[in-house]
C-alpha positions as CSV (number, residue, x, y, z in Angstrom):
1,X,-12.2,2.6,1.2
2,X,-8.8,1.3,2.1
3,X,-6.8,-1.4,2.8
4,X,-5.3,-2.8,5.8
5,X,-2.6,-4.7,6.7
6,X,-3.1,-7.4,9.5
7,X,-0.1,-7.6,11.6
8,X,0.0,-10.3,13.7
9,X,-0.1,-12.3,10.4
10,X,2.6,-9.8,8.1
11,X,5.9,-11.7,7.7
12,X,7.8,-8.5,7.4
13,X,9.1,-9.5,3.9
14,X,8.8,-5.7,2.5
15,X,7.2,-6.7,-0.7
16,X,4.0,-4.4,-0.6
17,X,6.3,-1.2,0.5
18,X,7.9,-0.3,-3.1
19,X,4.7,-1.0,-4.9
20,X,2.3,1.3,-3.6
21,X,1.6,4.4,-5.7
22,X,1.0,7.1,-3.4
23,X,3.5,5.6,0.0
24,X,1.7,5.2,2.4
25,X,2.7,2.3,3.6
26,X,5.6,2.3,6.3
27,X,7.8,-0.1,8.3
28,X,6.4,-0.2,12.3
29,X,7.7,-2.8,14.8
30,X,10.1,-5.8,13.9
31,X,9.7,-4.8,10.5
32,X,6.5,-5.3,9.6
33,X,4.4,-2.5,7.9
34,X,1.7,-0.4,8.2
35,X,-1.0,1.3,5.6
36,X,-2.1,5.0,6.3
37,X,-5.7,4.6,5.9
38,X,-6.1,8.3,4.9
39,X,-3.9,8.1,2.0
40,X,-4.3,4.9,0.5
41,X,-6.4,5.6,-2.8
42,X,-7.5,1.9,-2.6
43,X,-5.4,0.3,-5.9
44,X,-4.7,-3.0,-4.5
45,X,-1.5,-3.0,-5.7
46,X,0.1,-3.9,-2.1
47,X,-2.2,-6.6,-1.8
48,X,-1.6,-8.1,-5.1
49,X,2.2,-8.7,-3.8
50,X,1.5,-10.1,-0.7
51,X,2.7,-13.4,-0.2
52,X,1.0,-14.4,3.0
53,X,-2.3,-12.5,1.8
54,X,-2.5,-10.5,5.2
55,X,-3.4,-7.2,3.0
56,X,-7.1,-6.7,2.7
57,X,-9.5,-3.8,1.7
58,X,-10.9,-1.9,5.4
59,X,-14.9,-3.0,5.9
């Protein structure tokens, strides 16, 4: 499993960026960021930053 970061709710803030383990999270459009599904080794760590809550483990 991984997680997922909805967009049209990300404020672009950066937070969950430095905190993930492996990187795999990047800065798409306006900002915002973007999990790679395929690396993400499911910590949580991003998710645990997030100040609007929009990171979420994939279903």
């Amino acid at each position: 499993m991984a997680y997922r970061i909805n967009e049209d709710e990300c404020i672009a803030c950066g937070a969950c960026e430095p905190v993930c383990p492996v990187e795999c999270i990047s800065e798409v459009a306006d900002g915002k960021r973007r999990i790679d599904e395929d690396v993400c080794i499911d910590c949580g760590a991003c998710a645990g930053v997030c100040p609007v809550e929009c990171i979420a483990p994939v279903e």
